[in-house]
N, C-alpha and C positions, 0 to 999 in steps of 0.2 A: 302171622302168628296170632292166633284166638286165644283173647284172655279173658275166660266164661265167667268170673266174677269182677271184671273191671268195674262195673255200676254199681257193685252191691252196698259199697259205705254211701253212698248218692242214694239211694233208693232206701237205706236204712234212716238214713238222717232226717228220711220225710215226714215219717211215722210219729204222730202225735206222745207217744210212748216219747220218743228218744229228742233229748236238748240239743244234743252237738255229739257228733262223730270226729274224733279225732284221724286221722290219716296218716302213716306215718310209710318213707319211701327212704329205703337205701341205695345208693350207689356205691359199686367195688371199683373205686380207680384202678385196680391193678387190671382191668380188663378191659379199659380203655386202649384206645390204638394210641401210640407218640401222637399223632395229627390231631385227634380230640384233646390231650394232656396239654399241648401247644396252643392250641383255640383256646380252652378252658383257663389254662394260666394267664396267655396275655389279657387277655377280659376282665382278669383280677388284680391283672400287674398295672394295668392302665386305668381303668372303669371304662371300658369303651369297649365293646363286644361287636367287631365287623367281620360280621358271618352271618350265615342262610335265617331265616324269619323262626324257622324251630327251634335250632340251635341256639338261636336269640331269643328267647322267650325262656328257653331253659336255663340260661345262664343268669337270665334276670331274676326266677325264683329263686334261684340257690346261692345268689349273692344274697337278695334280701333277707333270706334265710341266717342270715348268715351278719345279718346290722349291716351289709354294704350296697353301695350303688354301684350301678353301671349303665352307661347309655348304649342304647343298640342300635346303626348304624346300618345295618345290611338288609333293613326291611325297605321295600319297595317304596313307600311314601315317606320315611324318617331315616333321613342321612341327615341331621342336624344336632350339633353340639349347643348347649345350652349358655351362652354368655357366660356364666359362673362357673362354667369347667375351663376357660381361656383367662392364660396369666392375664392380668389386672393392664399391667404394663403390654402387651401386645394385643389388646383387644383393635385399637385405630389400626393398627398394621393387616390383622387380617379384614379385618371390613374394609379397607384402602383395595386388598392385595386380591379380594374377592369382587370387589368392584370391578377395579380394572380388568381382573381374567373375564367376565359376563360381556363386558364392554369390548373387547377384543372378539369376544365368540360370535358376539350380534353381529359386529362389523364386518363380520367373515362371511355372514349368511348363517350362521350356524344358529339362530333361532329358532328351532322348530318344537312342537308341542312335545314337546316330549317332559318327564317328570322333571329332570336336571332342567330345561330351562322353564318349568314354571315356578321350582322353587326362587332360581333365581330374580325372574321377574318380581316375584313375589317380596324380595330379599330389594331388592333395590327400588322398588316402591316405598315400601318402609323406609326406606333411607332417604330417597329425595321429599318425600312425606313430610315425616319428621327428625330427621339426623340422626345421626350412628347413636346417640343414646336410646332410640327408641328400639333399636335390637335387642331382641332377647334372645334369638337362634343364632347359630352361623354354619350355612350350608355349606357341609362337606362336599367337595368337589368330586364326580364321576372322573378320578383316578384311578391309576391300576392299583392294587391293594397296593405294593409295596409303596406309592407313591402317597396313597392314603395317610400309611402307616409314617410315612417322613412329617407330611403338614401337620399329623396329631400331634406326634411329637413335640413339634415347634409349639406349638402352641395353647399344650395343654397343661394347664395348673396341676404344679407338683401336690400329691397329698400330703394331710396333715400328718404327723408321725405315727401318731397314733393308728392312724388309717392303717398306714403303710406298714405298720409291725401287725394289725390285724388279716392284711391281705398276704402278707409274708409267709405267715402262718397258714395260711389256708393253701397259698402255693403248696407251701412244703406237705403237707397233709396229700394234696393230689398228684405232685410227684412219688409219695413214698409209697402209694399203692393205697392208702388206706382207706375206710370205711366211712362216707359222707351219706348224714340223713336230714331231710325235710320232712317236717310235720306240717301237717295243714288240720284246720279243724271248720268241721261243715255245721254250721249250726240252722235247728231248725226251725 
């Protein structure tokens, strides 16, 4: 698909003339497939967006847009949850429960350079380093999505109310078919 003025607010905003280009982008959820409404939702139902590096980027403007967070998960080098998204009270559990699985895989031979075990190496350096308070990530384990989808769960800190009536809301917005826009403004 050729879109002959895709540059033109980029190329207008250069121009000594012009301050700032606004940019403004709609999206019609009613022409979304169920499989993107399902991706899109959970990513707002959770803050945690585990899908392709596009789709993850996407979903990161439009929550921000939007006053919310989400951590994205399904990009090649960032499958880590940030300490301050894991209940308070389960943080020792999964850095225990991630320890031991690395330490089981090394023992198996299962060490090899691959991205999963250099985070982890990485992760349990930090840790015999300086001990589980020196964590600030916690690498999500190379599971199958639905098993992904069980550990977030376990261990992901409920939002604040208020979040979670803001993200309600935007749910319902992109089940009911309606009309989502981003503005961006290019200054120059």
């Amino acid at each position: 698909m050729e879109i002959p003025n895709l540059n033109e607010p980029y190329e207008m905003s250069k121009n000594y003339a012009t301050k700032q280009v606004r940019v403004e982008m709609d999206f019609d959820t009613n022409r979304w497939s169920s499989r993107m409404k399902n991706i899109v939702c959970k990513a707002i139902d959770t803050g945690v967006a585990d899908c392709g590096h596009d789709t993850g980027y996407w979903i990161k403007n439009l929550l921000n847009h939007h006053g919310l967070g989400v951590q994205h998960i399904g990009t090649y080098w960032s499958n880590d949850l940030p300490v301050e998204m894991i209940k308070p009270d389960k943080v020792e559990e999964v850095i225990s429960y991630l320890s031991a699985l690395y330490r089981m895989n090394r023992s198996a031979n299962n060490d090899s350079y691959s991205r999963q075990s250099y985070r982890f190496r990485y992760f349990m350096e930090r840790l015999d380093e300086s001990g589980w308070e020196s964590i600030k990530e916690i690498p999500v384990p190379d599971f199958t999505k639905k098993d992904r989808e069980v550990f977030i769960k376990k261990y992901l800190k409920p939002q604040e109310e208020q979040e979670a009536l803001k993200r309600a809301e935007l749910i319902n917005l992109v089940r009911s078919g309606s009309l989502l826009s981003i503005s961006y403004i290019i200054n120059n």
